[in-house]
N, C-alpha and C positions, 0 to 999 in steps of 0.2 A: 392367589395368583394376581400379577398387577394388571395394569390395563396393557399395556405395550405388549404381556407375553398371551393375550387373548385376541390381538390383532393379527391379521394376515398383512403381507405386504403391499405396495402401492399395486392394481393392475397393471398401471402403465412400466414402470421403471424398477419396480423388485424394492424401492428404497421402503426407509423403515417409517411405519404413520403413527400417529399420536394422539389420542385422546385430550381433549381441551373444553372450557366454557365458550361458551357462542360470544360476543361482542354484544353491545347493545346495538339494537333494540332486541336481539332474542339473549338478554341475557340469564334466562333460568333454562338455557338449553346445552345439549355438547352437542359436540361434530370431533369425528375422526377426520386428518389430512393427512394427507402426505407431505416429510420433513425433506424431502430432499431438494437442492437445490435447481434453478430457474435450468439452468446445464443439464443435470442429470435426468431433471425431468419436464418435459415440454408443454404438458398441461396444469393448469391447476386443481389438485382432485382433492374434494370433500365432499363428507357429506349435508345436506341441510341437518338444520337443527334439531335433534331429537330430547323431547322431555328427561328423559335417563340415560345415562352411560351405556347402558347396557343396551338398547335401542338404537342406538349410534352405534355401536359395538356391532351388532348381527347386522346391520345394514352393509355397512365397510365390508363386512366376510363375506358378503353374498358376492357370487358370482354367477355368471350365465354357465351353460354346459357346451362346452366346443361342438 
């Protein structure tokens, strides 16, 4: 299963998020974001940098309980 069909969508905007390498200086990290445009969606959502995919992965999915 890829990484895109183990993400949940953005909170804010329903758009589709994306698995990526951190930038330097955290570059032996990923971060999930959100792909959708500055329009569709009003914040900028990621997560910090986690060691593994997979870390970043269960972070993004987590959500609060209404």
């Amino acid at each position: 299963m890829s990484d895109e069909a183990k993400l949940l969508s953005c909170p804010f905007c329903g758009g589709k998020a994306t698995v990526r390498k951190t930038p330097p200086p955290y570059s032996k990290g990923f971060q999930v974001e959100c792909q959708a445009d500055v329009e569709d969606c009003d914040v900028v959502v990621k997560t910090i940098p986690f060691t593994t995919r997979e870390q970043a992965i269960a972070a993004w999915n987590t959500r609060v309980k209404p």
